[in-house]
N, C-alpha and C positions, 0 to 999 in steps of 0.2 A: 737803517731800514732792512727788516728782512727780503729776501728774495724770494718771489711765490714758488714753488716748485716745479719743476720742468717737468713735461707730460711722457718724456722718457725716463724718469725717476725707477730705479729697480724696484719691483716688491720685497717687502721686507720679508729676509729668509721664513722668520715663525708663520707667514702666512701659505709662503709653499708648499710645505707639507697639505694643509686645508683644501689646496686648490689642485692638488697631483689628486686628493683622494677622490673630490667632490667629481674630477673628470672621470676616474675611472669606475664612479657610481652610475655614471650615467652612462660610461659603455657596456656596462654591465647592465644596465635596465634597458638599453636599447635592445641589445643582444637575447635579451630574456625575452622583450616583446616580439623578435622578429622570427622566433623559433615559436612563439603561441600564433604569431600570423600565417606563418606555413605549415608547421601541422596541424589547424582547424578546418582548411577545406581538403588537405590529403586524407585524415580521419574520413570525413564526412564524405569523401568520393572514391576514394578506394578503400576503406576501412581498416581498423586497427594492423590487421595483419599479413595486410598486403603490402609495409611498407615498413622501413627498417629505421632505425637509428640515423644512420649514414642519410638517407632519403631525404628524412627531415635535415638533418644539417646542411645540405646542399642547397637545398629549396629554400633556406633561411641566410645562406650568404653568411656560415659563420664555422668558424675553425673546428675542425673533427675534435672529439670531446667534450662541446663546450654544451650541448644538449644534457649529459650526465654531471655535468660541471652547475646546472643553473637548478634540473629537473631530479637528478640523482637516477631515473630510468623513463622508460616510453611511456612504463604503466603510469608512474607518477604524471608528465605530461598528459597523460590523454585526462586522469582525473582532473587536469586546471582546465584543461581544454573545455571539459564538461560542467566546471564549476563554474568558468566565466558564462559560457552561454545562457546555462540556467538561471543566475542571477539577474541576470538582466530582465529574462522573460517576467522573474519571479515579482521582481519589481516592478515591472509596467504592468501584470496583473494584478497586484495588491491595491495598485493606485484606483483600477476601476472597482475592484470590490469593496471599498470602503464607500463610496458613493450608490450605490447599488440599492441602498434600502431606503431611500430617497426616491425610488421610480419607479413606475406600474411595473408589473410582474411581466408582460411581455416586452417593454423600451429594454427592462435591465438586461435578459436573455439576448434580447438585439445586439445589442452593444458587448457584451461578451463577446457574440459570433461575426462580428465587424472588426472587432479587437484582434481576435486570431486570425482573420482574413491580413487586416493590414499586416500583423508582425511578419507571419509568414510570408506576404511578400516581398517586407524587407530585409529578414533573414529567412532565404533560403537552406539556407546553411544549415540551419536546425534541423527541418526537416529529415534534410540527406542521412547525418549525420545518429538521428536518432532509427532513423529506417535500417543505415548498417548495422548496428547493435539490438534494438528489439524483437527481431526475428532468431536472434539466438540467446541457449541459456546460458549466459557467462557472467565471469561475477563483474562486465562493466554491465551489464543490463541489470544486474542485481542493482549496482552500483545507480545508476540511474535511477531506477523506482526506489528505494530506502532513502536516497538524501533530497534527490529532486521530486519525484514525481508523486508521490503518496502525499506529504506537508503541502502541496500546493492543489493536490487536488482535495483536498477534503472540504476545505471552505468553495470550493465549485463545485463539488458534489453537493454540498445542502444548498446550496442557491439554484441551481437547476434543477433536484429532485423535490423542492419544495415550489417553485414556482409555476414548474409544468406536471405537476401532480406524478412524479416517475418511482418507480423504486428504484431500489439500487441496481439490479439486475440490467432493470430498461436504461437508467443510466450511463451505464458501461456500454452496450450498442449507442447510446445518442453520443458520447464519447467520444468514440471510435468514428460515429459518421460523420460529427462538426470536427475533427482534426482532421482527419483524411482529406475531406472535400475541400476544408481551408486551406491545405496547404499542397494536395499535388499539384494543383494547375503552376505554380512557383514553382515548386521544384523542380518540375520536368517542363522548365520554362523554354530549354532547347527544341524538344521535340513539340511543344507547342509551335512553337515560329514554324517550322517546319509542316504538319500539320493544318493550321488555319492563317497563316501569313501572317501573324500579329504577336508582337512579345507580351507576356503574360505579367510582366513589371510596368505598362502603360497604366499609367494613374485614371485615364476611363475603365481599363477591365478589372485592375482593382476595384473600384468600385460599382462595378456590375455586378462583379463576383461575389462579394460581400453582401448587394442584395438582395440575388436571388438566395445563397446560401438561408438568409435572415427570411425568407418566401419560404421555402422547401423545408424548413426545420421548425417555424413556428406560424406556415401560412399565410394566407396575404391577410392586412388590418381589416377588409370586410369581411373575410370568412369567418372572424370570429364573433 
């Protein structure tokens, strides 16, 4: 009768090589991710150029070099940094604009400006991070409106300039005023507490905020 195998059995050599690699994949993909988890709110709070190489590696808990080693430079990082965030947004917007032509022309406008109320107050981050860069002309601001923000706003520019009768011009102001309003009270969630005694991420002022915002930009349902 054979003998079943003992559970301290060595692994067989051919498989070590497989299992040296598989580990060092995965310190390598931790190490990748921990360097996109530190410099996405250093970006977004002190901006691009306020902060070095070295900065980020420290803040990430990971050996000098290993930032040019994953990323090849800052600029490359700040481009993932940019390309994760927007993704995400771009995708939880697509999901309500597909549905959209399904629902009276003011429920759909609603639910847009509740949509960016919520995101915004779950990523602040955003926010921050686009306020350092849109206020000046560099090519990450270029960089931002060319891949992100032009493609995702076109299909929201015909669904709000057709729904609330806008041109394009007036669209660009209504724009600016349902981002803006969506998303300072989040951002400057600090000086909020400070301010009115209550954090701006409480799931009642989110939904206060959202709306009045959905009041103020398309009115209350008897006014119309």
């Amino acid at each position: 009768m054979i003998s079943p195998k003992t559970s301290n059995q060595k692994v067989p050599q051919h498989r070590a090589p497989r299992v040296r690699k598989r580990r060092i994949q995965e310190r390598t993909e931790v190490a990748r991710a921990s360097i996109i988890a530190a410099a996405t709110p250093m970006f977004a709070e002190q901006g691009f150029d306020a902060i070095s190489v070295r900065d980020i590696e420290i803040a990430a808990e990971v050996k000098r070099g290993m930032l040019s080693y994953h990323f090849e430079s800052k600029d490359s990082l700040w481009m993932v940094v940019a390309d994760e965030m927007f993704a995400n947004l771009v995708r939880e917007l697509d999901l309500r604009l597909v549905i959209l032509k399904d629902l009276p022309k003011r429920e759909s406008v609603a639910l847009l400006i509740r949509f960016h109320v919520r995101y915004y107050s779950e990523h602040p981050v955003l926010s921050r991070f686009v306020s350092q860069e849109a206020r000046q002309d560099t090519w990450r601001t270029k960089y931002l409106v060319t891949k992100h923000k032009h493609p995702s706003l076109s299909l929201l520019a015909k669904h709000i300039t057709e729904s609330l009768d806008l041109s394009e011009r007036e669209f660009a102001h209504w724009y600016y005023i349902m981002v803006s309003a969506s998303a300072t009270i989040f951002s400057f969630e600090p000086e909020c507490k400070l301010l009115f005694g209550f954090s701006s991420y409480d799931e009642g002022v989110v939904e206060q905020h959202a709306a009045m915002m959905v009041n103020m930009l398309l009115g209350k349902p008897e006014d119309k």
